[in-house]
GUSELUM-129871 format. One record per residue (C-alpha): y, z, x. Coordinates in steps of 0.02 Angstrom, whole numbers, padded with zeros to 5 digits, always signed. Layout:
N
YZX ...
//
This chain:
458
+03410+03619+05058 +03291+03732+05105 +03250+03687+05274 +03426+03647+05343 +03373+03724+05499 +03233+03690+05620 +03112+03862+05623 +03069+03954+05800 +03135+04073+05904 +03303+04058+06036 +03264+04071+06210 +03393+04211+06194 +03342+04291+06065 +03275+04469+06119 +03074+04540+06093 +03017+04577+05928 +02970+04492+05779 +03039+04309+05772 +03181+04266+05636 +03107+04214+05474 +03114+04037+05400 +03274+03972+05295 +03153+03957+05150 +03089+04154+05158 +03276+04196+05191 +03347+04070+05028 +03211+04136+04931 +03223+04342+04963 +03439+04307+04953 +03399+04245+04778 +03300+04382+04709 +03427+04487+04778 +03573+04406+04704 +03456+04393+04516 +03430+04578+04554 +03612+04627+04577 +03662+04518+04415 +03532+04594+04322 +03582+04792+04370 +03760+04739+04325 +03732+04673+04148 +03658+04853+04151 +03743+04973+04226 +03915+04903+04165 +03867+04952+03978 +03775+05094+04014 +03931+05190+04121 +04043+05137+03984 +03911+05211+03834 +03904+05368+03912 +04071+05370+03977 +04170+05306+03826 +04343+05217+03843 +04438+05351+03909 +04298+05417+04056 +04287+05231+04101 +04454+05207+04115 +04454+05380+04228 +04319+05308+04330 +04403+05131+04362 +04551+05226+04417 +04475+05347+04534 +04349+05200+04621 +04500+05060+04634 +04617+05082+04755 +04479+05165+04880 +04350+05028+04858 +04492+04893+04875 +04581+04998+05034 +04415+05006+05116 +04374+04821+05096 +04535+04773+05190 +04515+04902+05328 +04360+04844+05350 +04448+04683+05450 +04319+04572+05407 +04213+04639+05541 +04035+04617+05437 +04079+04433+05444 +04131+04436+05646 +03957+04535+05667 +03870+04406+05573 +03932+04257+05684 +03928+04333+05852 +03767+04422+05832 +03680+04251+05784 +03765+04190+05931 +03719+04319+06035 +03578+04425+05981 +03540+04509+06156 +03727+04603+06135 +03708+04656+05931 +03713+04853+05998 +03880+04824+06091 +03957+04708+05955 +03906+04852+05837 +03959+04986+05915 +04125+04910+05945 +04150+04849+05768 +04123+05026+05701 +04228+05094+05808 +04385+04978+05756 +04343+04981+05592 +04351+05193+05580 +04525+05176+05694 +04584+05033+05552 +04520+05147+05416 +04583+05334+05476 +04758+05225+05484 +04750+05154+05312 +04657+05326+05234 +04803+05434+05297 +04937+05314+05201 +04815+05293+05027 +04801+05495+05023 +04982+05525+05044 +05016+05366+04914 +04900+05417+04801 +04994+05504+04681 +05105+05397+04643 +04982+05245+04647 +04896+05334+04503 +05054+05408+04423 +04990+05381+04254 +04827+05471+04285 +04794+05678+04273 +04798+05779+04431 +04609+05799+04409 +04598+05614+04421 +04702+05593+04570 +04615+05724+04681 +04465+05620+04648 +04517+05476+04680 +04580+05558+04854 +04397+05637+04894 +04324+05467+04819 +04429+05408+04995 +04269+05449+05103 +04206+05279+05043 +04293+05197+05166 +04207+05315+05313 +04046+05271+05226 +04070+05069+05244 +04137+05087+05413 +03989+05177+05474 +03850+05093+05371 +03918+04934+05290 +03989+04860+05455 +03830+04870+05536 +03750+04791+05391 +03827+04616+05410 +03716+04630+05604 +03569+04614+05487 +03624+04445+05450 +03679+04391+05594 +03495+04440+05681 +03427+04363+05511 +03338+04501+05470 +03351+04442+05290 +03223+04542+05200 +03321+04704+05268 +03478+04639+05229 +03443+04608+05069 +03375+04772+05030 +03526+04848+05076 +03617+04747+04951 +03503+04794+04817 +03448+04987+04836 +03606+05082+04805 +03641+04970+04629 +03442+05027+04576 +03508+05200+04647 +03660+05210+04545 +03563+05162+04388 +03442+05292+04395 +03597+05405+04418 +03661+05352+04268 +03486+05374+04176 +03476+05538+04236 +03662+05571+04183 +03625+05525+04013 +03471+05618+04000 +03516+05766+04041 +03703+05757+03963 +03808+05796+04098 +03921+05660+04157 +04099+05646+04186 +04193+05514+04269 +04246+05628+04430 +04033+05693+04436 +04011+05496+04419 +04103+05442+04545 +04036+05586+04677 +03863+05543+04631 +03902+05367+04694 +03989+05400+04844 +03830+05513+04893 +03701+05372+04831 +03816+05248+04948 +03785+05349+05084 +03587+05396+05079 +03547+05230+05032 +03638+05203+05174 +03551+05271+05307 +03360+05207+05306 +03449+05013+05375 +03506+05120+05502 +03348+05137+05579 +03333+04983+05531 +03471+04926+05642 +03430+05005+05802 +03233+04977+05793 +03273+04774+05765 +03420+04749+05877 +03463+04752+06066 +03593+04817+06157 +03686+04974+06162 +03806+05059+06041 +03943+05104+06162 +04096+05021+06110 +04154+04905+06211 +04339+04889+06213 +04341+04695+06296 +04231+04648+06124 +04363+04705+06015 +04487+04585+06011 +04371+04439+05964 +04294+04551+05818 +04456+04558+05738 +04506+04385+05778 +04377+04308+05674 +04367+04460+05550 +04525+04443+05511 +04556+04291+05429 +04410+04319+05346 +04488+04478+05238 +04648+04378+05216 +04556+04259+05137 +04533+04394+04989 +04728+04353+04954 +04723+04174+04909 +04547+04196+04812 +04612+04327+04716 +04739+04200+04658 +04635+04074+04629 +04508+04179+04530 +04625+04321+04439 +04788+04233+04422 +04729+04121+04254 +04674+04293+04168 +04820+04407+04231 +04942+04279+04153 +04853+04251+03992 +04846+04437+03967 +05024+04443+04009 +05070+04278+03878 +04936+04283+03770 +04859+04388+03592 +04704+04477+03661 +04599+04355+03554 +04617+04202+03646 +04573+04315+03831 +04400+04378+03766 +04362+04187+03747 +04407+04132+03902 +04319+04298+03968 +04141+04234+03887 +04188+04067+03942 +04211+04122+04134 +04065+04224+04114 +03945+04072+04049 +04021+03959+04185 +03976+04081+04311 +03775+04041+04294 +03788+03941+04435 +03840+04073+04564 +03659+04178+04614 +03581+04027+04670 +03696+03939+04796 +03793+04087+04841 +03611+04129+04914 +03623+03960+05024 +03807+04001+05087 +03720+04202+05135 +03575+04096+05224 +03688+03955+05282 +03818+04052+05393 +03700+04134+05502 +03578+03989+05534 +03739+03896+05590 +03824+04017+05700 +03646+04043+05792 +03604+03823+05812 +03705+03802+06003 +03666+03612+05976 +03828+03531+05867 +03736+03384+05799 +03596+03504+05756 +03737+03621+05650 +03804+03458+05585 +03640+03389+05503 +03594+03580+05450 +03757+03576+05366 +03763+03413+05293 +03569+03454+05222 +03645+03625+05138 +03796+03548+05059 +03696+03371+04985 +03561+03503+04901 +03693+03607+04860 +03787+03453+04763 +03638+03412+04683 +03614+03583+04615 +03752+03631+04580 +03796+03477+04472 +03617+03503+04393 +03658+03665+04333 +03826+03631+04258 +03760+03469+04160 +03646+03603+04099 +03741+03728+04053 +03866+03589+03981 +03751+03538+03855 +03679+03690+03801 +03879+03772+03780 +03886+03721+03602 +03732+03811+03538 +03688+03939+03657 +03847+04005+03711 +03887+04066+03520 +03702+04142+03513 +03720+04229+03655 +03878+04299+03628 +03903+04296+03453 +03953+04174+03315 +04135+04215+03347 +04141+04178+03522 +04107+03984+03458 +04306+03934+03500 +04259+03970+03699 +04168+03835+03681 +04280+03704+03745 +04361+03821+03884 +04174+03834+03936 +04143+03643+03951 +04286+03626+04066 +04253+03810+04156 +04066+03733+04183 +04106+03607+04322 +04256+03690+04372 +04133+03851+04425 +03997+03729+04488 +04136+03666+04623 +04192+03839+04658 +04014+03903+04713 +04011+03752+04808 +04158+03760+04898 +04088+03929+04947 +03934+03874+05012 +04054+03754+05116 +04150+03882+05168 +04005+04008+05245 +03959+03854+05355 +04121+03827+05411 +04103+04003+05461 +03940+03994+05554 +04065+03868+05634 +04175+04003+05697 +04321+03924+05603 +04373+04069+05477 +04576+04029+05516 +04509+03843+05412 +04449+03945+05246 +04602+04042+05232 +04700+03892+05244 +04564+03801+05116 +04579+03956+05004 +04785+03945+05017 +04804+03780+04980 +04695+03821+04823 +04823+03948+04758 +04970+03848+04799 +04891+03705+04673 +04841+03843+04574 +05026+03915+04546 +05098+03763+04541 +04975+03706+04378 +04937+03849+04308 +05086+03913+04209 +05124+03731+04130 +04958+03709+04096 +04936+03872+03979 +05115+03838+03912 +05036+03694+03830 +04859+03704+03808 +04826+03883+03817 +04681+03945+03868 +04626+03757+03885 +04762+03756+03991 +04711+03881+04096 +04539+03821+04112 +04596+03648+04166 +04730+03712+04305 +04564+03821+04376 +04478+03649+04387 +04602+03569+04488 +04636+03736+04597 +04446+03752+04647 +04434+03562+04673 +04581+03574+04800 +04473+03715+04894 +04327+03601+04893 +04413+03440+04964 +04501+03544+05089 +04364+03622+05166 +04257+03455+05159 +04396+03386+05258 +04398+03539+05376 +04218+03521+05402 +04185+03348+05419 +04337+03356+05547 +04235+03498+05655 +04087+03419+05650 +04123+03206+05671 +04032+03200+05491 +04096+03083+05383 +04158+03152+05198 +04020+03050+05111 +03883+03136+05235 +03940+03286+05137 +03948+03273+04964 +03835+03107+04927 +03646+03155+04927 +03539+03066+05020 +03370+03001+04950 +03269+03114+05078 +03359+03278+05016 +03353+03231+04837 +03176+03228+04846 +03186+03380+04946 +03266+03489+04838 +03142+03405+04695 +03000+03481+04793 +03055+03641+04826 +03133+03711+04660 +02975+03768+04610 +02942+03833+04773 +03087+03955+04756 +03044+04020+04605 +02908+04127+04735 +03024+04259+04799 +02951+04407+04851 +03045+04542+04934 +02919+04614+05055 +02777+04541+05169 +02872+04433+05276 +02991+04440+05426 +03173+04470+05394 
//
């Protein structure tokens, strides 16, 4: 799994220091991803202890509707960087360029409508809260400017940089949040400035970053534009479906069901969900090193390689965490958590799939086919609506956990299908390990557990 691609440097590829191996880039996307998981299972309880229920609620309302606006206007572009870049690297400037420049035109458009919304989007809120929320708007120019040209990172798989971007604002925002506590003076409107300003300076050191590594030139290129958004696009619509697929079993038992019965399928989701830092690191890693391979039987044994370890992980993990449900699960969370149990043993494989299916879906990607995970991730929430309600009508939460089983396996199969149809594979290539990467994967486990974030190209 780790080596899915052949190392060395495209006759393309501009001067400068050569891309680093799949290994280096699995094993920094990994710490990363530990990293982030580990600042959110602190930063979540610290805002809310010094915020209480009230100033959290203020701060969810303020951050919402601009963090979600921004994604969409966004267009998917960090994802169209990504693939043409490691397509392309001698043009990342002009792709760049470009793709900041449509995404500030898509965002002044959207921006305009959210501030004049606003108030009635937040209707419920003070007018303190609201004219937050509005200055809390500049996230979007932020992303445009600085996120946008972070997906070129990946694309030039500069890894190690990429990565670091990920991981510096949320160690930014905690020591915010220290320093808010220590000294006493927080609110959920100083909160909520303080991150839009750690956003930003965090922000600008990748940058440099950015036009030291990559070659080109920042003009935007108007001719460039309309391929950005074609494959951007689908990629943001794809947010619809897997919003679905993810949210829809939770919105409807809070809309059917006591309380009670959500928090245990909350701590169940949450224990199923161990399997997600590790091979969402392969699908960040995969979709590049795809994109960039110009041979086709090359991408097809890089991507059968990815998705055969990935099987064998993945199912790895969820046996484990299978077994140790009964006993842990209740430690962890508490003695009264203990009827999530069996919501967990079916949420266990279900998540294993869905983390898989991801993985899948970044190499269909690095493909170019993003039109073929929308249509993966819609025919996931059609199954999804069509099981879901019966399901929690008669088994409750059990229910629900089942009907997310059969929606994520209908993502999986689809996209198998998708892929093995791109790429002359057949299905069994796919999802059946081979002896060779079994013992591959064997080897390098340990191997991964070495992830340092500095000292190496990236």
């Amino acid at each position: 799994m780790a080596h899915f691609m052949k190392s060395g440097q495209r006759p393309d590829e501009p001067p400068g220091p050569p891309p680093s191996t799949p290994a280096h880039d699995l094993r920094v996307t990994l710490a990363a991803n530990a990293t982030l998981a580990a600042l959110a299972m602190v930063t979540g309880p610290l805002a809310a202890h010094l915020l209480g229920p009230t100033g959290e609620g203020e701060l969810a309302a303020i951050q919402t509707w601009p963090l979600l606006l921004a994604t969409l206007a966004m267009l998917g572009l960090p994802e169209a960087l990504t693939y043409y870049i490691a397509r392309d690297p001698s043009r990342a400037k002009d792709h760049i360029g470009t793709a900041v420049g449509v995404a500030l035109l898509s965002y002044a458009l959207v921006a305009s409508a959210a501030w004049v919304a606003m108030p009635w989007l937040l209707r419920t809120q003070s007018g303190r809260v609201i004219a937050a929320a509005r200055v809390f708007l500049c996230v979007g120019v932020v992303f445009a400017l600085m996120g946008v040209p972070h997906g070129a990172l990946r694309g030039a798989r500069r890894f190690t940089a990429w990565n670091l971007y990920r991981v510096v604002p949320g160690l930014a925002w905690l020591g915010v949040l220290i320093g808010s506590g220590a000294v006493g003076h927080f609110d959920a409107v100083g909160l909520s400035r303080w991150y839009l300003f750690v956003v930003a300076a965090t922000g600008l050191p990748f940058l440099i970053v950015v036009k030291r590594a990559l070659k080109g030139s920042l003009r935007p290129r108007a001719a460039i534009a309309p391929k950005l958004v074609r494959f951007g696009l689908p990629s943001v619509l794809t947010t619809v479906p897997q919003t679905v697929n993810l949210r829809l079993d939770q919105l409807l038992i809070i809309a059917f069901l006591p309380s009670r019965p959500l928090g245990f399928y909350v701590v169940a989701v949450a224990w199923s969900g161990a399997t997600a830092p590790l091979l969402s690191a392969v699908g960040s890693v995969l979709f590049p090193h795809v994109a960039g391979e110009s041979e086709a039987s090359e991408r097809a044994r890089m991507l059968a390689t990815a998705l055969q370890g990935g099987a064998i992980v993945a199912t790895g993990l969820a046996v484990l965490l299978a077994a140790l449900a009964p006993f842990l699960l209740p430690l962890v969370f508490g003695h009264r958590f203990g009827p999530a149990v069996p919501s967990a043993l079916v949420l266990v494989p279900a998540g294993a799939i869905l983390v898989w299916a991801g993985v899948a879906e970044e190499g269909l990607r690095g493909l170019g086919h993003p039109r073929l995970v929308l249509a993966a991730e819609g025919v996931g929430a059609v199954v999804t609506i069509a099981t879901l309600p019966g399901l929690l009508a008669a088994w409750g939460i059990l229910g629900a956990a089942v009907a997310s089983l059969i929606g994520y396996s209908a993502v999986a199969v689809t996209v198998s299908v998708a892929i093995a149809r791109c790429t002359d594979e057949r299905l069994s290539s796919l999802v059946m390990p081979t002896w060779p990467v079994a013992k591959d994967v064997a080897r390098r486990s340990l191997s991964l557990l070495r992830v340092p974030l500095h000292g190496a190209a990236g």
